[in-house]
N, C-alpha and C positions, 0 to 999 in steps of 0.2 A: 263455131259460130252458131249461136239461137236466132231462128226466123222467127216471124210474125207467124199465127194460127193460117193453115192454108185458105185460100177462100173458097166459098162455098161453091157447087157446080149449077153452072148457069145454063140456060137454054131450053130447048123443046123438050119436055116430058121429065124434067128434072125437078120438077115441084117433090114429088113424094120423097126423092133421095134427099131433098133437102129438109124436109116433113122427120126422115128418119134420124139424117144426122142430130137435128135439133132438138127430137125426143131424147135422144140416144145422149148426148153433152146433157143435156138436163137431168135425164136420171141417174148419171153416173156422178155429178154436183153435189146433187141433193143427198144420193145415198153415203157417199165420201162424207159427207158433213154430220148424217145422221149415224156410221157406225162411229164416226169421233166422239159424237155427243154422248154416246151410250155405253163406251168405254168410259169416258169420262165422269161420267155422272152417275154410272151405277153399275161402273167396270164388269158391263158385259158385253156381246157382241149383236150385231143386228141377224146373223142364223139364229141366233137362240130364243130372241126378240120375235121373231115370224115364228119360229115353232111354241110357241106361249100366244102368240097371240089365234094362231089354228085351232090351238087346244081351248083357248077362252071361248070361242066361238062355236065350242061343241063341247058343253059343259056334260053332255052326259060321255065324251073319249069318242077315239077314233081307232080305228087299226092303223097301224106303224102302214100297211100299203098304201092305206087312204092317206094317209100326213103327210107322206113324200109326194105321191102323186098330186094332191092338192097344191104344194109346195113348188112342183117341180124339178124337184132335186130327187138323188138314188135314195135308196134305203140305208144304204151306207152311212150317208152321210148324215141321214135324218136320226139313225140308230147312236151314231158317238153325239149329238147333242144330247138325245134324250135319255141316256146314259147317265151324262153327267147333271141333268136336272131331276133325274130320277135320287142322285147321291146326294144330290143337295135338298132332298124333298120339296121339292117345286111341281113336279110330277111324279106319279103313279102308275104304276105299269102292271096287269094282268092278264096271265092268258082267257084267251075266250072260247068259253064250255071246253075247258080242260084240252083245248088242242094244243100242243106243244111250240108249233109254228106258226102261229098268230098271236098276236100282243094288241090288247088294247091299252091306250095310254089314254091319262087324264090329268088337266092342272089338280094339287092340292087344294086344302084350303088355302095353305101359306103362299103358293104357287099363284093362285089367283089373286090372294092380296098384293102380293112383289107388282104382279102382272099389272095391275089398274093404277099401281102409282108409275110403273115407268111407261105404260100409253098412255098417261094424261100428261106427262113430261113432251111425248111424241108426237100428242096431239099438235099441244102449243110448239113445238117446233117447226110441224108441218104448215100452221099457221103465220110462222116469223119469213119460213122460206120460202115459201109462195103469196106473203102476204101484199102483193101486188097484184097478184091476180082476182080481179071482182067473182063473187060471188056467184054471180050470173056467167060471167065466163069459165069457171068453173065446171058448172051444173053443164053446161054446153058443151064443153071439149070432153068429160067425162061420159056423155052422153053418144056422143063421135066416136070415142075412144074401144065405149060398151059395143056398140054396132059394128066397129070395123071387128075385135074380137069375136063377135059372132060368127064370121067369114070365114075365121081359120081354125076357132079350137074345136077341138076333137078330131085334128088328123093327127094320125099316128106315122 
């Protein structure tokens, strides 16, 4: 037997849990829809999508520690994407001043070209799926969103 979605927790001091749930169903929507579209449309995946888009926004490379940490993800896992963008020359990878265990990585040229048609695909997506949301409420919750993140990052 399939129930109905549970309901939400009601009462004293329950607003934030419900603040998290609904962030939390919304990001997980949005993303579900945005790795379909990105398989689909240019059969690749959204890890590789965010490690392209890290590297665009730091056109002169980053170190492999800095990209995961940025990322949020291990080294690990940042290393087999950038691996295979590396084989596909999408990115560039060299060591820096000849240290063996440091790599800096960088989009290509071809890397950055791929890169701008499929975040202008991502833009307009991001557009369609949120396109209920005003403008103005946008700038607002993003704004909320910036400040609450103040609060907590940088604990380790």
């Amino acid at each position: 037997m399939v129930a109905g979605p549970l309901p939400l927790p009601s009462g004293p001091g329950k607003d934030r849990l419900r603040l998290w749930i609904r962030l939390l169903r919304a990001s997980r929507t949005i993303e579900a829809e945005l790795r379909e579209r990105l398989k689909k449309e240019f059969d690749t995946t959204l890890p590789r999508f965010d490690v392209m888009a890290a590297l665009y926004r730091a056109p002169e490379g980053m170190l492999m520690s800095d990209l995961s940490r940025f990322l949020l993800v291990s080294n690990g896992n940042v290393t087999g994407i950038v691996d295979r963008l590396v084989s596909e020359g999408l990115v560039a990878r060299a060591r820096r001043n000849g240290d063996r265990r440091t790599s800096m990585v960088r989009l290509t040229e071809e890397g950055t070209k791929s890169f701008a048609i499929i975040a202008a695909a991502h833009e307009g997506w991001i557009g369609e799926l949120l396109g209920k949301v005003s403008e103005e409420d946008a700038r607002r919750l993003t704004g909320m969103l910036t400040s609450f993140r103040s609060n907590w990052e940088g604990r380790e």
